[in-house]
Biopython code that builds the backbone (N, CA, C, O; Angstrom):
import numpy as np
from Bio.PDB.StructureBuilder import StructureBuilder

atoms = [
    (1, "UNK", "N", (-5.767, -18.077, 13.164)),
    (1, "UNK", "CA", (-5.652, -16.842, 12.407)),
    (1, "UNK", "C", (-7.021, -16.524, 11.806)),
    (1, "UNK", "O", (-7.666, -17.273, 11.073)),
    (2, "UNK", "N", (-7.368, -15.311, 12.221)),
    (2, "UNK", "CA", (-9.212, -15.021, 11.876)),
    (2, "UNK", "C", (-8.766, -14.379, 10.237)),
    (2, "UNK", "O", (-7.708, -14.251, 9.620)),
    (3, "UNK", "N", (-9.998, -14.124, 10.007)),
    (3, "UNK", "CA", (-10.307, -13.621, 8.470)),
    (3, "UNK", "C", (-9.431, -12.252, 8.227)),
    (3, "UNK", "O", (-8.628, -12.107, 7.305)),
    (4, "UNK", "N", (-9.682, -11.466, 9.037)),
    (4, "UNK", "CA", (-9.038, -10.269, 9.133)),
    (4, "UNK", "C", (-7.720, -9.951, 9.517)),
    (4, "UNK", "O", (-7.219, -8.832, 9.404)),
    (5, "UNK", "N", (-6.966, -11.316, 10.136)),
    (5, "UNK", "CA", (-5.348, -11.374, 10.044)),
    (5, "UNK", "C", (-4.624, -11.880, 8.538)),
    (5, "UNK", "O", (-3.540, -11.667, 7.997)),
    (6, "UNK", "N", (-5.829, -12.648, 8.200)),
    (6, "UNK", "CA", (-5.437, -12.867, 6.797)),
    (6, "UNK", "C", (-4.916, -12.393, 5.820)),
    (6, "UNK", "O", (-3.859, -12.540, 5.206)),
    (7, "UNK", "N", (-6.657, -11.218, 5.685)),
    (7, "UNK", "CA", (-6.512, -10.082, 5.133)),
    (7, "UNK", "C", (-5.168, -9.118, 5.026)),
    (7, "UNK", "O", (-4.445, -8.964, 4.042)),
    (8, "UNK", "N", (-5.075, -8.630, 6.091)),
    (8, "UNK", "CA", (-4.014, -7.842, 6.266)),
    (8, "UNK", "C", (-2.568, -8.815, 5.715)),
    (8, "UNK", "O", (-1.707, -8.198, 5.088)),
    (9, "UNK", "N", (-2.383, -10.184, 5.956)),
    (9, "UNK", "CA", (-0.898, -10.247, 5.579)),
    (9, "UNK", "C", (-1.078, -10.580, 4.201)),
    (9, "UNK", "O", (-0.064, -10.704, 3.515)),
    (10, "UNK", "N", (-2.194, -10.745, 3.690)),
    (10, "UNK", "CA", (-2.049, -10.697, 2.123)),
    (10, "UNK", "C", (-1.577, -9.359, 1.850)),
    (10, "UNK", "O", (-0.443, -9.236, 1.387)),
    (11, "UNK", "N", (-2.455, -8.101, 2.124)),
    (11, "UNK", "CA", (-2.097, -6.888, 1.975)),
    (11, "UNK", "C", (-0.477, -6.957, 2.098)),
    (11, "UNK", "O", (0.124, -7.264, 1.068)),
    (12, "UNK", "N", (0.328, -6.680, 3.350)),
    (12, "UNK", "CA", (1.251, -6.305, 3.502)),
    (12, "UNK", "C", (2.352, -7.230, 2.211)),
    (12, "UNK", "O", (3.407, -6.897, 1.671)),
    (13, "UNK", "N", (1.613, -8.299, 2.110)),
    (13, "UNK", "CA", (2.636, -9.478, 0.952)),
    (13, "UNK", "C", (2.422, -8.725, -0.608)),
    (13, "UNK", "O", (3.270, -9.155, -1.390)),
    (14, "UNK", "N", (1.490, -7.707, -1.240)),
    (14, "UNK", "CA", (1.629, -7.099, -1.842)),
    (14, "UNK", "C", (2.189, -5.585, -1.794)),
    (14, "UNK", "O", (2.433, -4.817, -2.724)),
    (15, "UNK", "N", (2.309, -5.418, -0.438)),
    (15, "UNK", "CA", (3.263, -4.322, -0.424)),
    (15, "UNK", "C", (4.811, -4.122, -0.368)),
    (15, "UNK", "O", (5.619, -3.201, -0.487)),
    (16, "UNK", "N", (4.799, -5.847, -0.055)),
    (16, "UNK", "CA", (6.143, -6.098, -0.142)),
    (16, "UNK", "C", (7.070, -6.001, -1.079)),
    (16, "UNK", "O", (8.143, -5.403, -0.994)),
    (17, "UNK", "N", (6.507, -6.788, -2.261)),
    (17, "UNK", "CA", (6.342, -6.986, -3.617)),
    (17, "UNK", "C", (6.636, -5.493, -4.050)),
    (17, "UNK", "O", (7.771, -5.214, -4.437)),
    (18, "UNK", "N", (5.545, -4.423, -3.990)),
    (18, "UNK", "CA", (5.964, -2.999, -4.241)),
    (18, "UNK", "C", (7.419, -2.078, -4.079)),
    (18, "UNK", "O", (8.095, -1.261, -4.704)),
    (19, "UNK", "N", (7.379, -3.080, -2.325)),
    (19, "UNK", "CA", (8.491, -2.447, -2.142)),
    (19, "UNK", "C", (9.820, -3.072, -2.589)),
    (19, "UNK", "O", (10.828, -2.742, -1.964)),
    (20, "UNK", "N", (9.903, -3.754, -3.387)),
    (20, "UNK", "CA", (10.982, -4.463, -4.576)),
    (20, "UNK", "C", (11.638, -3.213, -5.770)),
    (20, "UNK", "O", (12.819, -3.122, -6.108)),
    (21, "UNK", "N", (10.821, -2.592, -6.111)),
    (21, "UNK", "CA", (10.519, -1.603, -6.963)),
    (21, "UNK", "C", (10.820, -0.347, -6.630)),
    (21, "UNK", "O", (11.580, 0.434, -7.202)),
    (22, "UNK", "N", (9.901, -0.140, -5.262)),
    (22, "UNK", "CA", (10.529, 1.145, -4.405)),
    (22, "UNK", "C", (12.047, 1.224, -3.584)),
    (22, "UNK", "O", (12.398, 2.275, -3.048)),
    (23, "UNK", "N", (12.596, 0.427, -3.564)),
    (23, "UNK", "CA", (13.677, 0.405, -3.167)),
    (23, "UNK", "C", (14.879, 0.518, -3.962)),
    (23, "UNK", "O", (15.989, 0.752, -3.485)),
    (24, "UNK", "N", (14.635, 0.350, -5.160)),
    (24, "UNK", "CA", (15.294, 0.818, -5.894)),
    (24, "UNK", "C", (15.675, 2.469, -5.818)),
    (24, "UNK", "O", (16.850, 2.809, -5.950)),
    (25, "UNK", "N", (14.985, 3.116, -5.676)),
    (25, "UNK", "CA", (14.994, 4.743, -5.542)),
    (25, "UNK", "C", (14.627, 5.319, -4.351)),
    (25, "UNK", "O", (13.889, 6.271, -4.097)),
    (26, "UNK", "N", (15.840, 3.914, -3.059)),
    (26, "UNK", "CA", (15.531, 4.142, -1.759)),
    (26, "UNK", "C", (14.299, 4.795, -0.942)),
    (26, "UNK", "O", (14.397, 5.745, -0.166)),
    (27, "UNK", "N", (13.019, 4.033, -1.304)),
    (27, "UNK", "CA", (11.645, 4.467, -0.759)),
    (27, "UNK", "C", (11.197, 3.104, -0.598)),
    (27, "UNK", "O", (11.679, 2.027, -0.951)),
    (28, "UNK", "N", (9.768, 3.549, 0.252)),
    (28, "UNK", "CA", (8.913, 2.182, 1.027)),
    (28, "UNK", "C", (7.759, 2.398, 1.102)),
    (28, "UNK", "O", (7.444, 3.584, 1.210)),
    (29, "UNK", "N", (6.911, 1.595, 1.082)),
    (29, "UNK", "CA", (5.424, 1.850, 1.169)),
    (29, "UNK", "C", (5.349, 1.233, 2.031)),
    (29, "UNK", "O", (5.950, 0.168, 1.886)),
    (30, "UNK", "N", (4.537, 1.443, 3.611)),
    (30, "UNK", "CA", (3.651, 0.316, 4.440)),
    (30, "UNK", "C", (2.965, 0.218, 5.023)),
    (30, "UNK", "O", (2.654, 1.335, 5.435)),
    (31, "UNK", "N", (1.941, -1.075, 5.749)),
    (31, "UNK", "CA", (0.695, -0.871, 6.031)),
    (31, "UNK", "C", (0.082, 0.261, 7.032)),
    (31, "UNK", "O", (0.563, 0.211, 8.164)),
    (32, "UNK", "N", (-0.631, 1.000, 6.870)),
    (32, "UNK", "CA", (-1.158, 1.539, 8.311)),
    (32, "UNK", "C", (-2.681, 1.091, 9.130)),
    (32, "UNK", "O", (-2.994, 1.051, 10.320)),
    (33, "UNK", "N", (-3.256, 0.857, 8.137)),
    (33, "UNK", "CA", (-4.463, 0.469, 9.019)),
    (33, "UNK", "C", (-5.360, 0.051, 7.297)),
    (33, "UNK", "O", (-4.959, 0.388, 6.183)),
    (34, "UNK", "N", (-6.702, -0.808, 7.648)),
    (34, "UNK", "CA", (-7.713, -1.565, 6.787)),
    (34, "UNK", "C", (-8.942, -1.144, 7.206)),
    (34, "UNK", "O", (-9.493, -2.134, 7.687)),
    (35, "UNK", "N", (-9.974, 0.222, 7.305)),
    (35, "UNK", "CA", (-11.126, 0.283, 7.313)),
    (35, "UNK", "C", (-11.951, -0.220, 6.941)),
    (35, "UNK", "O", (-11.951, -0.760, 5.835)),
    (36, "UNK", "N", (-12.952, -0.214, 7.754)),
    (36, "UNK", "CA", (-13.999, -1.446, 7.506)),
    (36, "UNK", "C", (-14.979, -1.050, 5.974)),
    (36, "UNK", "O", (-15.827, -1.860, 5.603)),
    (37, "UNK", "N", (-14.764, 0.119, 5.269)),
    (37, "UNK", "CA", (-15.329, 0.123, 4.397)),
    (37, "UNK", "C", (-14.495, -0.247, 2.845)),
    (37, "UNK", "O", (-14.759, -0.005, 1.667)),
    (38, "UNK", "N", (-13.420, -0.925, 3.526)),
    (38, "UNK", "CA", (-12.684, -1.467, 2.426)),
    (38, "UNK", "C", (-11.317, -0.073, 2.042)),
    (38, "UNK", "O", (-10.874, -0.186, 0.899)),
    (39, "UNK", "N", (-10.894, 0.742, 2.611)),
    (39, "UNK", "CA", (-10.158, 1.865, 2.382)),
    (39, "UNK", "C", (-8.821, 1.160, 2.809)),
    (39, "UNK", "O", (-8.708, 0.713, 3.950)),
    (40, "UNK", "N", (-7.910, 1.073, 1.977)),
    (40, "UNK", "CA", (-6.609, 0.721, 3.145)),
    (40, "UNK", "C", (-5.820, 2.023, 3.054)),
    (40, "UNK", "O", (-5.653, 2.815, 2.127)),
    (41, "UNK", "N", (-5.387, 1.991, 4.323)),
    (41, "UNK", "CA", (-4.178, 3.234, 4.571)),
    (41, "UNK", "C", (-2.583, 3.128, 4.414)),
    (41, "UNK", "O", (-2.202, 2.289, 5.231)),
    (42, "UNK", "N", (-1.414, 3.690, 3.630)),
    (42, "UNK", "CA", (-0.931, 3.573, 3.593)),
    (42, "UNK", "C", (0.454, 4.575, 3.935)),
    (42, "UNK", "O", (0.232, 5.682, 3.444)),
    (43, "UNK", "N", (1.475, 4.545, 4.450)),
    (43, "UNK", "CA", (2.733, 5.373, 4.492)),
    (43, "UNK", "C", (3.520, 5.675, 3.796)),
    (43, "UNK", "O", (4.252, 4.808, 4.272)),
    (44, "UNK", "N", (4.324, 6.256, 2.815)),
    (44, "UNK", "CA", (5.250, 6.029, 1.715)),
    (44, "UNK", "C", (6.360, 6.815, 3.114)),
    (44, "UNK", "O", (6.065, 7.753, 3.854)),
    (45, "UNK", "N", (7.722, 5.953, 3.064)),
    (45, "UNK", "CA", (8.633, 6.392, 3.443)),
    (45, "UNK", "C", (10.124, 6.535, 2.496)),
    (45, "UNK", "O", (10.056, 6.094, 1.349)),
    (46, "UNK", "N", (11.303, 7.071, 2.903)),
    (46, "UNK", "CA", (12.021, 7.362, 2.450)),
    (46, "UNK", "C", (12.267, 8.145, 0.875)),
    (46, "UNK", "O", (11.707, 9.230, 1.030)),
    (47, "UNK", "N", (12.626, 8.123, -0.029)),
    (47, "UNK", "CA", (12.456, 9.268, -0.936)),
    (47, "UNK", "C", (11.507, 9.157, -1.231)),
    (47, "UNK", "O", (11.227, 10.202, -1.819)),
    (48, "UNK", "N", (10.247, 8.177, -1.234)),
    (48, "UNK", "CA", (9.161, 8.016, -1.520)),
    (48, "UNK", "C", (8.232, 8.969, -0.755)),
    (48, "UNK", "O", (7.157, 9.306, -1.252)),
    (49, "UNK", "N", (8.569, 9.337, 0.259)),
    (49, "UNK", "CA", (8.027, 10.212, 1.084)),
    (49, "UNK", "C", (7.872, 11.619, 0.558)),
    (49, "UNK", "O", (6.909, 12.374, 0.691)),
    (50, "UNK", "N", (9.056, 11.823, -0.087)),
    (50, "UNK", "CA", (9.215, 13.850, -0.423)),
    (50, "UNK", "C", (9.226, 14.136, -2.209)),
    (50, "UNK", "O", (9.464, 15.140, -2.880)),
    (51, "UNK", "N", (8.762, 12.422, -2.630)),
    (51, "UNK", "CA", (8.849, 12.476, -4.113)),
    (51, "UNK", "C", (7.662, 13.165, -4.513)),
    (51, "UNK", "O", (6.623, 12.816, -3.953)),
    (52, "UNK", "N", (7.610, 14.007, -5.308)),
    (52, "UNK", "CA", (6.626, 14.737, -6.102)),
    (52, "UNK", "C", (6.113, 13.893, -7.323)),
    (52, "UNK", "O", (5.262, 14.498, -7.974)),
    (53, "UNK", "N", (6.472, 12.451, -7.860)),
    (53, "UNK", "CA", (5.688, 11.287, -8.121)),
    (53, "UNK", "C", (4.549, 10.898, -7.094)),
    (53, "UNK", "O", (3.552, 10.222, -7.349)),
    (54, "UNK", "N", (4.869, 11.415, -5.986)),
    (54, "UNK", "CA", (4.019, 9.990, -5.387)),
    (54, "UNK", "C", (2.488, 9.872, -5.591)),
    (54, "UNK", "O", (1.898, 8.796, -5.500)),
    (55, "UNK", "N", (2.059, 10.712, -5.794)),
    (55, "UNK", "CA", (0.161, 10.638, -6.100)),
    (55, "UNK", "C", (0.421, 9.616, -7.086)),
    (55, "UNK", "O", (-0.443, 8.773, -6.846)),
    (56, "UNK", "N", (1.193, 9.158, -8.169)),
    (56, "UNK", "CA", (1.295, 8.692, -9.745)),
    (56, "UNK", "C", (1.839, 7.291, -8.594)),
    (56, "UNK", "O", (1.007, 6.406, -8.395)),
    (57, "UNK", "N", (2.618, 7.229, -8.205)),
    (57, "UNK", "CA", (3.246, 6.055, -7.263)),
    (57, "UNK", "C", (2.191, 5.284, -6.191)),
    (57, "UNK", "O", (2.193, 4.062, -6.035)),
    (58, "UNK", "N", (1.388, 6.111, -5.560)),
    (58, "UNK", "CA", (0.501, 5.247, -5.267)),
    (58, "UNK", "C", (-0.917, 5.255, -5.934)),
    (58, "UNK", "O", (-1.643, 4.326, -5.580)),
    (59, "UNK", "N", (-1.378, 6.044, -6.736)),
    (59, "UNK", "CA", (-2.368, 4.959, -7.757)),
    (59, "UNK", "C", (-1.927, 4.169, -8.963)),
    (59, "UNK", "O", (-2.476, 3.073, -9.081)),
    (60, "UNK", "N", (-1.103, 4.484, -9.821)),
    (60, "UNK", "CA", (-0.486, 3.557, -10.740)),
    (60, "UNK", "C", (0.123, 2.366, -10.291)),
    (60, "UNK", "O", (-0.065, 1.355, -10.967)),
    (61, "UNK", "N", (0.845, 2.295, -9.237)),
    (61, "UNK", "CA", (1.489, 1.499, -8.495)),
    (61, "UNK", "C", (1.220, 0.941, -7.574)),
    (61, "UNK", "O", (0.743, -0.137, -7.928)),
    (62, "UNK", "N", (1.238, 1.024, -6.533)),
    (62, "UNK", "CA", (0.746, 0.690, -5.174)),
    (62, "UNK", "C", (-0.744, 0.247, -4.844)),
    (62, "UNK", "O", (-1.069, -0.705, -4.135)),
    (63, "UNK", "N", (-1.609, 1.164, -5.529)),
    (63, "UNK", "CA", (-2.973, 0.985, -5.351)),
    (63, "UNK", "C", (-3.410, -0.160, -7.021)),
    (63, "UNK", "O", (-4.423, -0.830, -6.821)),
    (64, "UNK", "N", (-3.095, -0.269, -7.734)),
    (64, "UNK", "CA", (-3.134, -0.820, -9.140)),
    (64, "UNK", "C", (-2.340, -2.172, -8.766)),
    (64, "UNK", "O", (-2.583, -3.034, -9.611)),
    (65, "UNK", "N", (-1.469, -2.617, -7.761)),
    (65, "UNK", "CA", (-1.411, -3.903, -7.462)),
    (65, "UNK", "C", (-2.202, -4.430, -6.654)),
    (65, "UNK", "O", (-2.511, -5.615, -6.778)),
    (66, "UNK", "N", (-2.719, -3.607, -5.599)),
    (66, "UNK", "CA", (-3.283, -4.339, -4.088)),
    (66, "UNK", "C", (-4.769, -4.371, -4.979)),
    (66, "UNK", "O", (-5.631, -5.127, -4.529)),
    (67, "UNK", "N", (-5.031, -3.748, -5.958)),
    (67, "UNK", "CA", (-6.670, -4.017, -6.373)),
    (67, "UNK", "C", (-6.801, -4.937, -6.588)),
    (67, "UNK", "O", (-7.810, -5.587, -6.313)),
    (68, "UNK", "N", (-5.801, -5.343, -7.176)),
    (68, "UNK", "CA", (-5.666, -6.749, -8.646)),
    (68, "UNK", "C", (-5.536, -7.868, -7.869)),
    (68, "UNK", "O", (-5.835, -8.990, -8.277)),
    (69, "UNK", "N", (-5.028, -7.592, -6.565)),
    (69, "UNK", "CA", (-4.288, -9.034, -5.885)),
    (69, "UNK", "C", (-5.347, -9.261, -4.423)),
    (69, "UNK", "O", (-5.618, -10.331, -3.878)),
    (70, "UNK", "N", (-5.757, -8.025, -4.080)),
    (70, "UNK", "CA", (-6.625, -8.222, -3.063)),
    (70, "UNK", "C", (-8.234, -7.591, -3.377)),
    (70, "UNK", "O", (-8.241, -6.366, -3.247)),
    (71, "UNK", "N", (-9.606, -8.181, -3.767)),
    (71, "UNK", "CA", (-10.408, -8.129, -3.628)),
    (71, "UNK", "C", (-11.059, -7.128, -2.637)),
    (71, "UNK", "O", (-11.705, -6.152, -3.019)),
    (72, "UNK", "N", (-10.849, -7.428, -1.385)),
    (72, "UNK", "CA", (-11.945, -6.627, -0.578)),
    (72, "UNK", "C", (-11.112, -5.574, -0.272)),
    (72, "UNK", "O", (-11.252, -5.199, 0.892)),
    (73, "UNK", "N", (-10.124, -4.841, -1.045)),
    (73, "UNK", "CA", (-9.699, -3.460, -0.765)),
    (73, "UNK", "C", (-10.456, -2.641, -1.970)),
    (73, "UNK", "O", (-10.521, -3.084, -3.117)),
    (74, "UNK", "N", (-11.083, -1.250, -1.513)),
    (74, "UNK", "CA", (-12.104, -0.828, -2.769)),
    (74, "UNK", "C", (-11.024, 0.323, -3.043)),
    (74, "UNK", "O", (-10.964, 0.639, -4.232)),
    (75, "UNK", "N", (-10.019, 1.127, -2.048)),
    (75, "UNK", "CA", (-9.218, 1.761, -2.588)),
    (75, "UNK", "C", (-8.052, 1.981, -1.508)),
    (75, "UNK", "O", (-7.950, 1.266, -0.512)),
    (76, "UNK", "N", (-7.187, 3.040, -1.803)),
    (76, "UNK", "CA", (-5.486, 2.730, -1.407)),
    (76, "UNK", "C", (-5.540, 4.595, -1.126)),
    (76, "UNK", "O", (-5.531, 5.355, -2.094)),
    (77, "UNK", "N", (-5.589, 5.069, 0.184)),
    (77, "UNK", "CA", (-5.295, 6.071, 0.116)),
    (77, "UNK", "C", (-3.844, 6.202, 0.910)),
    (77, "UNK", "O", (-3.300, 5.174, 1.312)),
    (78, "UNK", "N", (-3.186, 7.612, 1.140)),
    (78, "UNK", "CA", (-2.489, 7.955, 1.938)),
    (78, "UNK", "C", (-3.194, 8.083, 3.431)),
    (78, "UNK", "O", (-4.358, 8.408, 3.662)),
    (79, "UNK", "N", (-1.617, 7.554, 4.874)),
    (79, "UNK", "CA", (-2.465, 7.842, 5.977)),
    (79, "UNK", "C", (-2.078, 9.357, 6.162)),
    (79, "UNK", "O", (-1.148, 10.013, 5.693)),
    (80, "UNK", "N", (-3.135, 9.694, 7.029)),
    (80, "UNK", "CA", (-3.064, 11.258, 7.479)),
    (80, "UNK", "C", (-1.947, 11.634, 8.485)),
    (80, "UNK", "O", (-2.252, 11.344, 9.642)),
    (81, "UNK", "N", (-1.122, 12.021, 8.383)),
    (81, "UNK", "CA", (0.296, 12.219, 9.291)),
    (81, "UNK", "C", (-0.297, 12.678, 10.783)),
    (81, "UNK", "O", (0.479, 12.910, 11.710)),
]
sb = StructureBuilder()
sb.init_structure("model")
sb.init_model(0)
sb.init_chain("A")
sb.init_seg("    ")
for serial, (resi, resn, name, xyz) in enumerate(atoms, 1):
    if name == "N":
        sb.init_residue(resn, " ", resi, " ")
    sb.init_atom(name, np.array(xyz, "f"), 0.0, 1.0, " ", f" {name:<3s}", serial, name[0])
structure = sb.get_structure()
């Protein structure tokens, strides 16, 4: 397992974690891709998807755990549909 499979299942193990929280109000966050300049991409599905929280849901939340828990992510955007 190289450096960069690592990476990623740490990521997804804090999105998991998120999605503990998001499932409560039947929604999901998950991985889409890790740019090499440190950007990770992410999906919000189910009500998480059409919630008018979600900008507040993924930087308060989503992006405010993976900082804290993963180092070489510099930020947490949405992926581009």
């Amino acid at each position: 397992m190289g450096y960069q499979s690592d990476l990623v299942e740490r990521i997804k193990s804090v999105l998991n974690e998120a999605n503990g929280f998001l499932a409560i109000d039947n929604g999901s966050v998950e991985f889409v891709n890790l740019e090499l300049d440190g950007i990770l991409r992410v999906k919000f599905s189910g009500s998480c998807a059409i919630c008018p929280l979600r900008p507040m849901t993924l930087r308060a939340g989503v992006e405010r755990a993976v900082l804290l828990k993963v180092r070489e992510v510099k930020r947490v955007e949405l992926a581009v549909a």
